[in-house]
PAVEXMAR-693305 format. One line per 10 residues: number of its first residue (from 0); their letters; for each residue x, y, z of N, C-alpha, C. Coordinates in steps of 0.02 Angstrom, whole numbers, plus 50000, padded with zeros to 5 digits. Example, Ala and Ser with C-alpha at 12.3 -4.5 7.8 and 13.67 -1.06 7.14 Angstrom:
0 = AS = 50660,49716,50390,50615,49775,50390,50660,49835,50390  50642,49888,50354,50684,49947,50357,50645,50002,50394 $
//
This chain:
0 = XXXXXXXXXX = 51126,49058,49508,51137,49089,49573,51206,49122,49572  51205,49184,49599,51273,49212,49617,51318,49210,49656  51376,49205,49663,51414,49204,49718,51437,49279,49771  51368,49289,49792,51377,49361,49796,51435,49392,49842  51496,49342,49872,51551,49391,49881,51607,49421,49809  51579,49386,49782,51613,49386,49706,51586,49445,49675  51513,49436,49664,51470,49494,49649,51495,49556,49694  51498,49565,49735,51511,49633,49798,51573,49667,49768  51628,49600,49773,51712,49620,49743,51678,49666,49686  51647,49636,49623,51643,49665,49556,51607,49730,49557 $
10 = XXXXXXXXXX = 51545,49743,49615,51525,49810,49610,51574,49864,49627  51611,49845,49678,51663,49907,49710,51714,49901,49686  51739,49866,49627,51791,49881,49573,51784,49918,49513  51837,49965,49533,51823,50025,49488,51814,50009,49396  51835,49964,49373,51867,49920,49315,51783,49891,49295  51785,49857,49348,51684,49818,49334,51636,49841,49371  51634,49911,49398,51585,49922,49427,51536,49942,49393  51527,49949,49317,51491,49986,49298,51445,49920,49254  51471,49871,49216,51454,49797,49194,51416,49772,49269  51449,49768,49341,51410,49731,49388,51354,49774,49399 $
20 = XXXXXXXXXX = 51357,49841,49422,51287,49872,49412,51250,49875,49389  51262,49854,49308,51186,49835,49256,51165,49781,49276  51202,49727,49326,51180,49649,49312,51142,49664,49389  51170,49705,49420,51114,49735,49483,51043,49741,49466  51054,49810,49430,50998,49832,49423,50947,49789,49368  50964,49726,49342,50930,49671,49316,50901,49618,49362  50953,49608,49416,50913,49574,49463,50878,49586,49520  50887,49638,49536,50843,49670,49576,50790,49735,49549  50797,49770,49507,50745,49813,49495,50680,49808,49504  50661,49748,49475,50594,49716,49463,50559,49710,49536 $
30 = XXXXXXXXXX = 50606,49673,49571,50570,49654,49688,50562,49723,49707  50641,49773,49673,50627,49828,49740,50565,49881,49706  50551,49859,49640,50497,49932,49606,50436,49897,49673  50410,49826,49665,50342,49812,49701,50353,49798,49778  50429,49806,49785,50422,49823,49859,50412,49903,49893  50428,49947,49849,50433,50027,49856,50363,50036,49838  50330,49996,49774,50258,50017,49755,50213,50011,49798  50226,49947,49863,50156,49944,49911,50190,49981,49954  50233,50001,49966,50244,50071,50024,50205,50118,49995  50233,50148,49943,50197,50230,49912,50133,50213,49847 $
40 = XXXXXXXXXX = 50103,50170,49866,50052,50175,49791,50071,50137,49745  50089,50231,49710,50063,50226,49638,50120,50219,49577  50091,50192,49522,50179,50210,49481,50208,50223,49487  50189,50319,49476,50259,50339,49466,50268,50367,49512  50240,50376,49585,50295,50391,49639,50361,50299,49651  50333,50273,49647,50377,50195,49649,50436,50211,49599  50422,50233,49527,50485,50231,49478,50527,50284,49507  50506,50356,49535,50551,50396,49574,50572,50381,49651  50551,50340,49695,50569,50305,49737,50635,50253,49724  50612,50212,49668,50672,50179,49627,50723,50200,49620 $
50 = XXXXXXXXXX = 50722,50245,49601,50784,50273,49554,50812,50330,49608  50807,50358,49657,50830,50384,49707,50874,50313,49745  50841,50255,49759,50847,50186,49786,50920,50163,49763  50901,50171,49681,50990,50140,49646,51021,50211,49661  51011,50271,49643,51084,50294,49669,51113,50296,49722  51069,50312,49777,51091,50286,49839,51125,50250,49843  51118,50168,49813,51158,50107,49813,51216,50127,49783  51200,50155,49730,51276,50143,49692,51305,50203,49734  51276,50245,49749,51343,50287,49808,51371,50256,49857  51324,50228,49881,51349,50188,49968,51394,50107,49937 $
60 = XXXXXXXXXX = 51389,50087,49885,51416,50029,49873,51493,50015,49920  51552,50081,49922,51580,50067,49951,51597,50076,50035  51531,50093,50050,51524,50074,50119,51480,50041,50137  51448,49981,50121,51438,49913,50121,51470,49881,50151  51445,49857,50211,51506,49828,50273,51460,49767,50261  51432,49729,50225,51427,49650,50213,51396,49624,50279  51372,49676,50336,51353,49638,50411,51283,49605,50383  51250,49611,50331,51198,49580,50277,51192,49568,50231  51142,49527,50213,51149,49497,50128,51158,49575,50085  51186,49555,50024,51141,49622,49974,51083,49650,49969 $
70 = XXXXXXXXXX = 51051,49600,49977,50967,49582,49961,50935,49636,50008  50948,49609,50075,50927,49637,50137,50950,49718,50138  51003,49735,50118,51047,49809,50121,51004,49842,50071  50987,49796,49995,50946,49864,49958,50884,49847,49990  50846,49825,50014,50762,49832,50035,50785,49862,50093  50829,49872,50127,50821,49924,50190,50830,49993,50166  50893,50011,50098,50885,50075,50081,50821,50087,50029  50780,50051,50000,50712,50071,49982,50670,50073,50030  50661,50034,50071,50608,50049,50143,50616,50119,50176  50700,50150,50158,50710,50226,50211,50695,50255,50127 $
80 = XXXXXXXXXX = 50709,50263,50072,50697,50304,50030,50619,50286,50012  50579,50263,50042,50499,50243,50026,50477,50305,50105  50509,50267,50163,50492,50318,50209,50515,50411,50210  50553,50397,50170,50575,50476,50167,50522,50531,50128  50499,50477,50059,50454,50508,50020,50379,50509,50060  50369,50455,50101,50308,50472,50127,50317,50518,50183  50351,50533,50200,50365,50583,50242,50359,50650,50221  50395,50656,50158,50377,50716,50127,50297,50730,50111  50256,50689,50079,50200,50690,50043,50151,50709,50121  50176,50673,50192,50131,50708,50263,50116,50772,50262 $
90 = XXXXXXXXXX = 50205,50815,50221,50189,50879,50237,50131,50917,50198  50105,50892,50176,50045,50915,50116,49988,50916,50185  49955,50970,50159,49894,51005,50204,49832,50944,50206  49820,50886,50244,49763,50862,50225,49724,50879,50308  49661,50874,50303,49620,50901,50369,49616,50838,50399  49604,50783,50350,49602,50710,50400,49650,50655,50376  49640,50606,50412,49686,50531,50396,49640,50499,50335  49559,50516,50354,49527,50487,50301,49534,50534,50219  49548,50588,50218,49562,50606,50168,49634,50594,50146  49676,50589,50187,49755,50532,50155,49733,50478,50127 $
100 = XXXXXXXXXX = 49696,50448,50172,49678,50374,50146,49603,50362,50064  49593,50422,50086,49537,50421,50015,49587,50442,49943  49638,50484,49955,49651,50514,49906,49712,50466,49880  49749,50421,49918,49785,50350,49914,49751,50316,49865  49671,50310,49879,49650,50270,49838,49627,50280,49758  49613,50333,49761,49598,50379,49700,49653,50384,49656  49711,50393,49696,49770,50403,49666,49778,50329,49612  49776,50279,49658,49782,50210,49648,49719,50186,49600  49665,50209,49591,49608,50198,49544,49653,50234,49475  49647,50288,49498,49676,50332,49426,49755,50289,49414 $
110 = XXXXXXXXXX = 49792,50259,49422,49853,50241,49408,49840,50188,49337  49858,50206,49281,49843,50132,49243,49887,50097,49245  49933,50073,49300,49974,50034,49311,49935,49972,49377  49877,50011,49389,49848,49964,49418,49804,49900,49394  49804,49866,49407,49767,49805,49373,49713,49750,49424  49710,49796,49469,49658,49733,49508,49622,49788,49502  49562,49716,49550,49485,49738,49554,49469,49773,49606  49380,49775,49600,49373,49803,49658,49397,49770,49744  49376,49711,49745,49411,49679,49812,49473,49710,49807  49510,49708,49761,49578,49731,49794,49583,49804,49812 $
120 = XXXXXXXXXX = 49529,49834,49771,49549,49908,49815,49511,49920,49863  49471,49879,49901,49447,49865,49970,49499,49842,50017  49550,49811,49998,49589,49793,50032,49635,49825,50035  49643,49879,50006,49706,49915,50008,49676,49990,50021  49610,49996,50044,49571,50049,50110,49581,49988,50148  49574,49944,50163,49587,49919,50238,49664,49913,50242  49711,49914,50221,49772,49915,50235,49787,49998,50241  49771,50026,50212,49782,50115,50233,49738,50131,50293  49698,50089,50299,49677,50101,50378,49726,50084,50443  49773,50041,50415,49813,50027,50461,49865,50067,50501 $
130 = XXXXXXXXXX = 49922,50053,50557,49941,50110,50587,50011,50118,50525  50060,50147,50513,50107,50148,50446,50147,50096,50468  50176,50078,50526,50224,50020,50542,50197,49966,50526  50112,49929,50548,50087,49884,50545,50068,49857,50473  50067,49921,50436,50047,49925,50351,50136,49889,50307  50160,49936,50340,50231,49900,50283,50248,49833,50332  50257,49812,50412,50257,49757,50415,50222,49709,50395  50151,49725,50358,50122,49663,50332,50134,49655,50269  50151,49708,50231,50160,49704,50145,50225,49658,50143  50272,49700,50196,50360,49638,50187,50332,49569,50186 $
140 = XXXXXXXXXX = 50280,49562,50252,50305,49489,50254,50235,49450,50205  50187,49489,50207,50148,49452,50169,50147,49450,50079  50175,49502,50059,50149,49527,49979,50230,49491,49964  50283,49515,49998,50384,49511,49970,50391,49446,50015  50360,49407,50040,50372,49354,50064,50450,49358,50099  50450,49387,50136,50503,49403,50183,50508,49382,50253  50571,49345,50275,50561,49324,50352,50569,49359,50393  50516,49360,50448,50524,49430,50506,50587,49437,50507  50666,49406,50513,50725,49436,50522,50747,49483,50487  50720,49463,50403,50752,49520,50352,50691,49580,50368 $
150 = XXXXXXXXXX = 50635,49561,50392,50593,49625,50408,50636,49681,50440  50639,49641,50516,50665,49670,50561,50733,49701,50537  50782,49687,50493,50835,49718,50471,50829,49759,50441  50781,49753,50394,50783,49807,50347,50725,49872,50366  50687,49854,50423,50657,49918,50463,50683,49942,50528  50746,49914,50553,50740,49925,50600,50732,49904,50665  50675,49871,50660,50647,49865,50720,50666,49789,50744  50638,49774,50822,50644,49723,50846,50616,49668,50815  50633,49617,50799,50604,49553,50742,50533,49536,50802  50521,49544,50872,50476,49532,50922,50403,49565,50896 $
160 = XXXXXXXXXX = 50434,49639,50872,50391,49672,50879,50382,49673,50790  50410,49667,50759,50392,49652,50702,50344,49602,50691  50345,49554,50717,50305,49498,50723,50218,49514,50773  50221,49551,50820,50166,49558,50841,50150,49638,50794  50182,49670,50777,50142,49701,50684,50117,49681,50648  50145,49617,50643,50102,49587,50557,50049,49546,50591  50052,49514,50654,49994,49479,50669,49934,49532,50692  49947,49589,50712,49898,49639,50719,49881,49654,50658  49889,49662,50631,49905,49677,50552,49862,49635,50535  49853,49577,50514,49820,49496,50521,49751,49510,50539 $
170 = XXXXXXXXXX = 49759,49518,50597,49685,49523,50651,49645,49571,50630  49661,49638,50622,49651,49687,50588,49600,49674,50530  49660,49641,50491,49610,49631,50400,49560,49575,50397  49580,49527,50443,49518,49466,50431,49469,49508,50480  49462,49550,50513,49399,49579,50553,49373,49624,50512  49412,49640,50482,49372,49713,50419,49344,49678,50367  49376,49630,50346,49355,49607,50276,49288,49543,50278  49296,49510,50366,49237,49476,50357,49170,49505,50411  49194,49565,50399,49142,49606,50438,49078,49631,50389  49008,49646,50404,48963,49656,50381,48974,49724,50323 $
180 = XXXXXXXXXX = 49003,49762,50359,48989,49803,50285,49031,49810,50237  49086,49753,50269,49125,49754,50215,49118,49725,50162  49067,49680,50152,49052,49615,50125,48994,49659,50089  48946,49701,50134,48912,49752,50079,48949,49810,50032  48982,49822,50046,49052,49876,50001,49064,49831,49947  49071,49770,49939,49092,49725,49905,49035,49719,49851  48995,49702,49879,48899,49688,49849,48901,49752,49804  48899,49805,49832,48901,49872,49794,48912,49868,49744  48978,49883,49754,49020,49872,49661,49010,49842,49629  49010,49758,49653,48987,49708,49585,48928,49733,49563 $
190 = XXXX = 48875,49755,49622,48809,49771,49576,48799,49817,49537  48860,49889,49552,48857,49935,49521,48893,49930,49436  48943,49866,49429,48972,49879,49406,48954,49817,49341  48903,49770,49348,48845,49741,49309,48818,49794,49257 $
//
């Protein structure tokens, strides 16, 4: 474990900032790639999400006012550099939400960085069905095991309303997933895929 006011001193010293930054980007690279990956998909928008993520950090390092953990400060600047990129990718011409959400998934079929099955890419059309706040409040707290406070810090928002997100969020997926045709969507594939 680190003593991360110790760690902080060593990033914003000009002498070791460059030794503490590798030991950064060793301990965190790995959380923030699969926390940026269930925001935006697919690989390699996540590895360029990333890496926008650390320079950011390492620019802002010396204005780091410590009012939060480290931890919490980089998943809030990947949550705005995850929202920035999906922001950009809106501006793309699509006619519907269902064609965002179909072509998410396609994207995510075609990724060979993906490794689940079909249930999981049923579940991740029912999570792109969701509203975008209710979608990343459930990935923080359910996939990054995160407590609504660091939610709420690192989005923003009220920890109140963060909390009635992810339980909508909740309600949401156990109604889709033990609903009738979802359970036939399911049937499908395995049978198709026999």
């Amino acid at each position: 474990m680190i003593n991360e006011q110790e760690f902080i001193r060593e990033l914003t010293n000009k002498r070791k900032q460059d030794k503490a930054f590798t030991k950064l980007l060793d301990l965190y690279q790995e959380r923030l790639y699969w926390h940026i990956r269930k925001i935006v998909g697919t690989h390699e928008n996540a590895n360029d999400v990333l890496q926008n993520t650390f320079i950011r950090v390492y620019r802002s390092l010396g204005n780091f006012k410590q009012q939060s953990s480290l931890h919490t400060w980089m998943y809030r600047i990947a949550y705005n550099e995850s929202i920035r990129f999906l922001e950009s990718q809106k501006k793309r011409a699509y006619p519907s939400m269902n064609e965002v959400n179909d072509q998410y998934i396609e994207d995510l079929k075609a990724d060979v960085f993906f490794d689940g099955d079909q249930a999981q890419l049923l579940l991740q059309r029912v999570l792109q069905e969701l509203p975008e706040r209710q979608r990343i409040v459930f990935q923080m707290k359910y996939f990054d095991d995160l407590k609504f406070k660091e939610v709420a810090s690192i989005t923003n928002i009220h920890e109140s309303t963060v909390k009635t997100s992810y339980y909508a969020a909740v309600k949401y997926i156990e109604n889709h997933i033990t609903s009738v045709d979802f359970r036939q969507k399911i049937n499908e594939l395995l049978v198709n895929n026999e």
